[in-house]
N, C-alpha and C positions, 0 to 999 in steps of 0.2 A: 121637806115634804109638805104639801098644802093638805089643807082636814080632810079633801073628801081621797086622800093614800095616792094622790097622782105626784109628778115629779115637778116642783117651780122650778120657773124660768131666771129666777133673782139669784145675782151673783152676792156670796158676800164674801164681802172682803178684805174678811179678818184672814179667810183662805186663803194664802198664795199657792197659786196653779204651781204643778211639780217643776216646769221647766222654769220657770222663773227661780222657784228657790236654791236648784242646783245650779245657773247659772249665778248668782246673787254669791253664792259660796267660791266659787271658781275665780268670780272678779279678782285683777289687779287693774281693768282701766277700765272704764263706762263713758261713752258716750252721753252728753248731758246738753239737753236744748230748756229754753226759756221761753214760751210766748212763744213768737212766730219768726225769733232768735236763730243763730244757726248754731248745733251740736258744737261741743268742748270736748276733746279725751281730754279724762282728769284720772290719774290716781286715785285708786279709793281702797278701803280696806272693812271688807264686809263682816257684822257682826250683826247675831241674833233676827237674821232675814232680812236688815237691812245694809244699803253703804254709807260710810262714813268718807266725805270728803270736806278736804280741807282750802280753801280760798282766803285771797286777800293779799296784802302786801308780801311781796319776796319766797310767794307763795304760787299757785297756778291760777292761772285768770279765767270765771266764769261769770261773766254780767250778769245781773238780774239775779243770782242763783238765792244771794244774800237774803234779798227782797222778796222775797217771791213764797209763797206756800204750797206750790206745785212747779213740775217738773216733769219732761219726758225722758225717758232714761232707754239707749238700745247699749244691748251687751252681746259679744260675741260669745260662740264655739271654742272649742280646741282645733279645728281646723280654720280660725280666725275669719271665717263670715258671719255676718248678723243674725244671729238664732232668734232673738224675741226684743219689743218694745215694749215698754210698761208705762202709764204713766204713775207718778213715783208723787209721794204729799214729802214736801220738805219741810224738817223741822231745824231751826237752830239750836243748840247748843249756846248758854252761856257760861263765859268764866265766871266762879267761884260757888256754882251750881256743882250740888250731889254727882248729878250726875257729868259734865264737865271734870269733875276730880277723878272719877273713875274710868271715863272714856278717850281722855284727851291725852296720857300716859300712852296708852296703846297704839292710839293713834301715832303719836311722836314715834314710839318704840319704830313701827314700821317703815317710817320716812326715810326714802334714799337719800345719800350725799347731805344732811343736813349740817349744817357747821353746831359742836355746841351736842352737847346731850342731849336726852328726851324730855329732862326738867326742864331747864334753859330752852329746849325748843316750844316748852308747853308756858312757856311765863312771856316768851318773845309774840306766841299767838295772840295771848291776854292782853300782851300794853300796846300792840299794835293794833288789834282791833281785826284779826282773820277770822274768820268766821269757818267754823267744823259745824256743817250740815248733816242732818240722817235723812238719805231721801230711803223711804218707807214704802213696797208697792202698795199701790190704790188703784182699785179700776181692772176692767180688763185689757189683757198685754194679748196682742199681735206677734204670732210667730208661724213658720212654715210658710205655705200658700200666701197666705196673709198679709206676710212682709212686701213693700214696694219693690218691684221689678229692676228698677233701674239701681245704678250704683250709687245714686247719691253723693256723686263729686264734685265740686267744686272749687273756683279758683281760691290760693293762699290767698288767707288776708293779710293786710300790711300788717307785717310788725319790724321792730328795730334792728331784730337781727338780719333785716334781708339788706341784701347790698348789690350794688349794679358787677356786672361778673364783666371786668375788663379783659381785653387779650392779653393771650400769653407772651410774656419777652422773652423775644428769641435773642441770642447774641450773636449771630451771625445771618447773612442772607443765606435763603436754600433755592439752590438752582433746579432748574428743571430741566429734564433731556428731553 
């Protein structure tokens, strides 16, 4: 409230807006962009209003995310369209930090298909150098109306696993009538 009982205009932004925080809770993937970078799905595993994701070697690839102290984060629905955009302050996480002992367990615990326990997965983070981000909302988040119109597609980028798609072998010729 400003002194003379009217209502300010100034966001703060300790507040997270409702729909953010229930969506924040619901995550298992977030869409995550850097600069003027294109969006990552990443796994993530949301705690205390923020996500916690995990990059780096043998790990899921987000450039810049490492580097970077902001971040734009969109999260979907239960009916899997884009309910709201936030921009997100990212913090790292270091190994052998208070808080790294406490949070990086949990993390492991969640990880699908990891080879190795949550210990071992949490000591393989530390000597290789992955980095477990909390991106944080900050700012005001875009949602409803709000949200860009179009769908936001575009073409794969190269990765390793793409391969040229040869014809099929047939073992015989097929006639035609």
């Amino acid at each position: 409230m400003r002194e003379d009982g009217g209502v300010s205009d100034e966001v703060d932004e300790r507040v997270t807006p409702p729909l953010v925080d229930e969506a924040v809770k619901k995550a298992a993937v977030c869409w995550v962009g850097v600069g003027d970078g294109p969006a990552y799905a990443l796994w993530c595993l949301p705690l205390d209003g923020a996500l916690l994701v995990v990059t780096g070697p043998g790990e899921q690839a987000a450039p810049g995310l490492a580097d970077t102290d902001a971040a734009e984060v969109t999260l979907r629905g239960d009916h899997g369209g884009r309910i709201v955009n936030w921009p997100a302050r990212v913090g790292r996480l270091r190994p052998g930090t208070e808080e790294w002992d406490a949070v990086a367990p949990l993390v492991a615990a969640k990880r699908l298909n990891a080879s190795g326990s949550a210990t071992e997965l949490v000591a393989r983070w530390a000597a290789e150098g992955c980095a477990l981000n909390r991106l944080t909302p900050a700012g005001t988040a875009v949602s409803g109306a709000d949200l860009p119109d179009g769908p936001l597609t575009e073409q794969p980028r190269p990765a390793s696993a793409v391969r040229a798609v040869r014809k099929p072998f047939r073992l015989h010729r097929v006639r035609r009538r």
